[in-house]
C-alpha positions, 0 to 999 in steps of 0.5 A: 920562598915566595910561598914561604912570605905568603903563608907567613903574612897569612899567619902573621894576620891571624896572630894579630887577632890572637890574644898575646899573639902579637909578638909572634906574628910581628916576628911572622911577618918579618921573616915574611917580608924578609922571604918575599923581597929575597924571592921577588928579587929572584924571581918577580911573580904575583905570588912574591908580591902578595906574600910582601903586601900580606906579610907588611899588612900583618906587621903593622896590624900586629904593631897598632894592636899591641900599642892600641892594648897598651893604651888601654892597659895604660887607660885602665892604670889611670881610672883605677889611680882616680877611682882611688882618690 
């Protein structure tokens, strides 16, 4: 389970790179924090430990990349209403 969490926080970074990968790597990176606290429960290695800390690494980077388009999206609504005036 350990190397389950691991490859899935190092998937869920790359999704957040991906241009409509964000939520598929938020979901990643859930499942990955989900395997890697079950598996550092079980049995505590460094393995475990940086399958956590990728998987939640990957989460909020998938998270604030999504806000961040939005708010862009949001931003370019807003000058094309202006632009109109």
């Amino acid at each position: 389970m350990a190397v389950a969490g691991l490859v899935l926080g190092i998937v869920s970074i790359v999704f957040s790179f991906i241009g409509l990968g964000f939520p598929i790597g938020a979901i990643l990176g859930i499942v990955g924090i989900i395997l890697s606290v079950v598996a550092k429960k079980k049995n505590p290695t460094g393995m475990a430990t940086a399958g956590l800390v990728l998987s939640i690494i990957g989460t909020i980077l998938c998270l604030l990349l999504f806000v961040a388009c939005v708010a862009c999206l949001g931003n370019a609504g807003v000058c094309a209403a202006l632009a109109e005036l």
